[in-house]
SEPANU-14873 format. One record per residue: residue number from 0; residue in one letter; x, y, z of N, C-alpha, C in turn. Coordinates in steps of 0.05 Angstrom, whole numbers, plus 32768, in hexadecimal, padded with zeros to 4 digits. Example, Ala and Ser with C-alpha at 12.3 -4.5 7.8 and 13.67 -1.06 7.14 Angstrom:
BEGIN
i, aa, nu, nv, nw, cau, cav, caw, cu, cv, cw
0, a, 8108, 7F8E, 809C, 80F6, 7FA6, 809C, 8108, 7FBE, 809C;
1, s, 8101, 7FD3, 808E, 8111, 7FEB, 808F, 8102, 8001, 809D;
This chain:
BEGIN
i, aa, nu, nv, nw, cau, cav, caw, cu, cv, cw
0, x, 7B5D, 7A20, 8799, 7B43, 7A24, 878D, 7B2D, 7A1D, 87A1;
1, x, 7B17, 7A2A, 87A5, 7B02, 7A2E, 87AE, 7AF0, 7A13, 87AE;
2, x, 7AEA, 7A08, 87C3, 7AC6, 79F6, 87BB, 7AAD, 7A09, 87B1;
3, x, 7A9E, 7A04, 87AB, 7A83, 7A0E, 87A9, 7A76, 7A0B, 87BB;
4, x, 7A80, 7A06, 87CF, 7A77, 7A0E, 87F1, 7A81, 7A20, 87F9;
5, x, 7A9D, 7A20, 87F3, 7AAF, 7A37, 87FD, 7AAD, 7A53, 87F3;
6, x, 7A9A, 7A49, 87D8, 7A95, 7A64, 87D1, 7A77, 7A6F, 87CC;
7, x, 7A62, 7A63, 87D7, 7A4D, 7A66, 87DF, 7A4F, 7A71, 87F9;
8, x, 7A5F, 7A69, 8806, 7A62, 7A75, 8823, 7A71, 7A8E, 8818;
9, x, 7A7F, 7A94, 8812, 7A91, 7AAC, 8814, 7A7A, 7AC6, 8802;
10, x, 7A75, 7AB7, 87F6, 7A55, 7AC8, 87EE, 7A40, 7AD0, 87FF;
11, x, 7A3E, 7AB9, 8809, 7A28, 7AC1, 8825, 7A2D, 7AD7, 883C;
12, x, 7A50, 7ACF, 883E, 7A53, 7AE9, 8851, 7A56, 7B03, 8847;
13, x, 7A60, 7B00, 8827, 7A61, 7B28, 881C, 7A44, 7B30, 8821;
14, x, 7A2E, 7B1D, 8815, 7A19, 7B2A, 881C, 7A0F, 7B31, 882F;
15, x, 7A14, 7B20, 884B, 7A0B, 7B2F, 885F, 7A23, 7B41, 886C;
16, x, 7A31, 7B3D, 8868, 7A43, 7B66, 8862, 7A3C, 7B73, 8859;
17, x, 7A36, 7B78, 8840, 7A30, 7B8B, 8828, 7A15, 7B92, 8838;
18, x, 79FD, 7B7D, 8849, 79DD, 7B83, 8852, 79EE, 7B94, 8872;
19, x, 79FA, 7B89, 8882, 7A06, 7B98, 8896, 7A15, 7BAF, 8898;
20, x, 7A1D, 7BB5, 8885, 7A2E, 7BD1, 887F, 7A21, 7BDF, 8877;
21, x, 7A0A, 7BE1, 8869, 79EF, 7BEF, 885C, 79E0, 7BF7, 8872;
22, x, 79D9, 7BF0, 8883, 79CA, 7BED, 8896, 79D7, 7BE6, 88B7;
23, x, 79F6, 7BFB, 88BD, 79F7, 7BE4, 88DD, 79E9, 7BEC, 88EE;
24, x, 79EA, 7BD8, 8906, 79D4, 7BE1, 891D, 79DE, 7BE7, 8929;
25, x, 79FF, 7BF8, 892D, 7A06, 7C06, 893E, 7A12, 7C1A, 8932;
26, x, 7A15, 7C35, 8935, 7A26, 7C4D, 8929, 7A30, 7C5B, 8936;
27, x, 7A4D, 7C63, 8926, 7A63, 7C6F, 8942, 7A63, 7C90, 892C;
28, x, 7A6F, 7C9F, 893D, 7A74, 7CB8, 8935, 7A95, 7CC6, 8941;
29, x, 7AA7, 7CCA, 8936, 7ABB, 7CD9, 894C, 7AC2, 7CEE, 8947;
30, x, 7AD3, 7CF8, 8958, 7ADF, 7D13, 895D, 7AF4, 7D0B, 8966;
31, x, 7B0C, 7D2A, 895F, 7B2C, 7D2C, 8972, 7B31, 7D4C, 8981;
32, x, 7B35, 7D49, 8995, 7B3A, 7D5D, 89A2, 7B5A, 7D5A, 89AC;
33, x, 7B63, 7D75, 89A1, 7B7D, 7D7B, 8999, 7B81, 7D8D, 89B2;
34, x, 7B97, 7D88, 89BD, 7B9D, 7D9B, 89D2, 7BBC, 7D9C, 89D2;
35, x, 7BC7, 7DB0, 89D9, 7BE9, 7DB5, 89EC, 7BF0, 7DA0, 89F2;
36, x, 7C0B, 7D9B, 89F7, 7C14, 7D80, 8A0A, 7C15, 7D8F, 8A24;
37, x, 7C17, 7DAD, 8A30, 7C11, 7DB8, 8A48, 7BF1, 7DB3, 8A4E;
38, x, 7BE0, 7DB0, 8A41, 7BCD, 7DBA, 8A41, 7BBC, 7DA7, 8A56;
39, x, 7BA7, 7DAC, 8A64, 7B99, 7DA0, 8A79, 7B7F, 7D98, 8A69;
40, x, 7B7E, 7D76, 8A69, 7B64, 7D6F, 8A5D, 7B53, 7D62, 8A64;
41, x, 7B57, 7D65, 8A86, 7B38, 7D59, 8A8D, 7B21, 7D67, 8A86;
42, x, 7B26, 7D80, 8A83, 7B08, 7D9C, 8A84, 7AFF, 7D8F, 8A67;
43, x, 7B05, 7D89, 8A59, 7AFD, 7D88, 8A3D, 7AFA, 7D64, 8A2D;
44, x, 7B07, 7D5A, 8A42, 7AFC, 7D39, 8A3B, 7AE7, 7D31, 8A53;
45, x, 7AE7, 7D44, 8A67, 7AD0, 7D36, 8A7C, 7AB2, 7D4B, 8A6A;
46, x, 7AB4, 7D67, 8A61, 7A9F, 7D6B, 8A4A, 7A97, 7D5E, 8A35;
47, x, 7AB2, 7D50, 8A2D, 7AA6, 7D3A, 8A1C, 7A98, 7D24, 8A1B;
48, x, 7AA6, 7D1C, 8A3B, 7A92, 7CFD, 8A3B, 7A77, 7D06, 8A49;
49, x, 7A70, 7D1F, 8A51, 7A51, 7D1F, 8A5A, 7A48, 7D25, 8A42;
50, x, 7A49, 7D2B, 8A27, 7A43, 7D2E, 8A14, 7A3F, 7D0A, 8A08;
51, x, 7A52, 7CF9, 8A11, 7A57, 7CDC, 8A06, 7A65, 7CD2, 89F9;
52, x, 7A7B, 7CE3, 89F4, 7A8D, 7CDE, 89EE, 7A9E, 7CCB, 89FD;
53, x, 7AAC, 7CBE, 89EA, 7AC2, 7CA3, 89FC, 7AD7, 7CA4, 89F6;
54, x, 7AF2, 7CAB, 8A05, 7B16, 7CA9, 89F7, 7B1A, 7C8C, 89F0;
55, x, 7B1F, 7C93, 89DC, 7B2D, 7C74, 89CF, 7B46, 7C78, 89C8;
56, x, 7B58, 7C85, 89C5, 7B6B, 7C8C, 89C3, 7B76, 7CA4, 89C2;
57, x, 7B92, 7CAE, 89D0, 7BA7, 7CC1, 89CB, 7BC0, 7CC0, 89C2;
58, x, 7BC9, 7CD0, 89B4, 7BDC, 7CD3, 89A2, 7BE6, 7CED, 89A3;
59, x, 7C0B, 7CEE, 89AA, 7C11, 7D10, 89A7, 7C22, 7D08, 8987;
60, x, 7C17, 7D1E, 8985, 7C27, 7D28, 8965, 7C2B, 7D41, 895E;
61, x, 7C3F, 7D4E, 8947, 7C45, 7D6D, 894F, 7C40, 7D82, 8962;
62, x, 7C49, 7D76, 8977, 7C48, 7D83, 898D, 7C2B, 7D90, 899F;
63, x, 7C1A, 7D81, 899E, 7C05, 7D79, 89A4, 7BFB, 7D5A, 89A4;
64, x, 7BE8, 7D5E, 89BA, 7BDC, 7D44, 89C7, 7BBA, 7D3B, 89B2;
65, x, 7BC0, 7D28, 89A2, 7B98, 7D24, 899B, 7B94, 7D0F, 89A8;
66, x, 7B74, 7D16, 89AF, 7B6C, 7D08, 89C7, 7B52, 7D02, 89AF;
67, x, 7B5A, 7CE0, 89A7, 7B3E, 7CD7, 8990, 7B21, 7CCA, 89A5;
68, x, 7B0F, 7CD8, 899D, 7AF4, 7CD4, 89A4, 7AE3, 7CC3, 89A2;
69, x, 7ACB, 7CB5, 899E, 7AB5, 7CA4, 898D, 7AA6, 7CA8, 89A9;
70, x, 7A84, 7CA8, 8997, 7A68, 7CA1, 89A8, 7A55, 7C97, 8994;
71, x, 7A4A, 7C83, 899B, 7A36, 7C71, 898D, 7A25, 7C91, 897F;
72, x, 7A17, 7C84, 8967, 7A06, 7C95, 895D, 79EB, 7C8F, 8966;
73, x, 79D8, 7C93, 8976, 79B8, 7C91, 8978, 79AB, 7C99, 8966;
74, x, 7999, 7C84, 8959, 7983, 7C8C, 8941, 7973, 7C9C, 8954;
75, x, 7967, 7CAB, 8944, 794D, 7CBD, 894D, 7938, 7CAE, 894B;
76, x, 792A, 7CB0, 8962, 790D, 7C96, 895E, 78FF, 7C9C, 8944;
77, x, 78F9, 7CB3, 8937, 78EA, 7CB1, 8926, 78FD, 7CA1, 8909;
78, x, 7913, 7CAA, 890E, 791F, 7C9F, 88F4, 7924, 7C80, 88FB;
79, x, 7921, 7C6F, 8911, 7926, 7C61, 8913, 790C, 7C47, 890D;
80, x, 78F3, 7C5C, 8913, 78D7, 7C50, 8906, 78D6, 7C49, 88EE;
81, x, 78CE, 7C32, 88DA, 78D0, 7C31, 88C2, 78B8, 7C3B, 88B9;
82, x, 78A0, 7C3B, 88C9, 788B, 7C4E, 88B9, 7880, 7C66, 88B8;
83, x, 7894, 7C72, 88C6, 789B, 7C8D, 88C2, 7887, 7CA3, 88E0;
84, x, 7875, 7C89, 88E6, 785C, 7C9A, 88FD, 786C, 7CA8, 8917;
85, x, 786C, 7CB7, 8927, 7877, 7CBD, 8937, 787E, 7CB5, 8951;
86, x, 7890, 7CB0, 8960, 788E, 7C9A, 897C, 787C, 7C9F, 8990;
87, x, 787D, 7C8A, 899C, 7861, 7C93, 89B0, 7872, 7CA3, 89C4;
């Protein structure tokens, strides 16, 4: 059984989860690019990372190679203004 410390704290942290998951200050986005196991994939992961994309992982499965993606998401300055005026 719990103190009423132990569970003031365990409260304290859902809420600032529940306020950090609402709101995080960082955002990912991904993609998979599926290719041949013949297939040549520098041409299409070096397009990806000038785009910003990052390999975080590969995996072959039914006879093909996925090559899993992620790149941070960038707010748009204006959406990132809370009063809506435009950036300088």
């Amino acid at each position: 059984m719990k103190s009423e410390s132990e569970r003031e704290l365990d409260a304290k942290l859902e809420a600032e989860r529940t306020l950090r998951d609402a709101s995080p200050e960082r955002r990912w986005e991904y993609t998979v690019l599926r290719l041949g196991t013949k297939a040549r994939a520098e041409l299409p992961l070096n397009e990806l990372g000038a785009k910003g994309w990052q390999l975080v992982q590969v995996i072959e499965t039914d006879g093909h190679l996925a090559f899993y993606l992620e790149r941070e998401v960038v707010p748009i300055e204006s959406d990132a203004d809370s009063n809506g005026a435009p950036p300088d």
